[in-house]
C-alpha positions as CSV (number, residue, x, y, z in Angstrom):
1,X,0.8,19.6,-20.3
2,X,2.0,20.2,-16.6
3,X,2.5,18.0,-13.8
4,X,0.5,18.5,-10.7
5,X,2.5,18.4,-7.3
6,X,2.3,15.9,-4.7
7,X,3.6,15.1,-1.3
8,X,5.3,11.9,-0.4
9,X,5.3,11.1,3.5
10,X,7.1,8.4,5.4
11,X,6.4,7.4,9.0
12,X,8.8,8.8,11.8
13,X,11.1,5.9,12.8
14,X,11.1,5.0,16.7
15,X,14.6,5.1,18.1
16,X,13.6,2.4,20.9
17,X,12.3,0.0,18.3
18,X,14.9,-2.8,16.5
19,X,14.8,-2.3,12.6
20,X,13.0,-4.6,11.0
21,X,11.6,-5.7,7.5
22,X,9.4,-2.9,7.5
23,X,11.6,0.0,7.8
24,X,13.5,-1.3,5.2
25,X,10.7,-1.6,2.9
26,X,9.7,1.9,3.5
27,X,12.7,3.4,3.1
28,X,13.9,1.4,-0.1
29,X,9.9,2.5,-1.8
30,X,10.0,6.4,-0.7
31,X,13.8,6.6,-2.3
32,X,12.7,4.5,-5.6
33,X,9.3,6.7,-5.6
34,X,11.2,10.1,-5.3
């Protein structure tokens, strides 16, 4: 049996905006997903 494809999307970071919790989190989850 195959796998199907999929796309995993993170957002665009803001380079005016202070990092935060939430960047982190994002980042951390896409790089443990893929």
């Amino acid at each position: 049996m195959s796998k199907g494809t999929y796309s995993f999307t993170t957002p665009i970071y803001y380079v005016n905006a202070a990092p935060h919790l939430g960047t982190a989190y994002t980042t951390v989850a896409a790089d443990t997903v893929a």
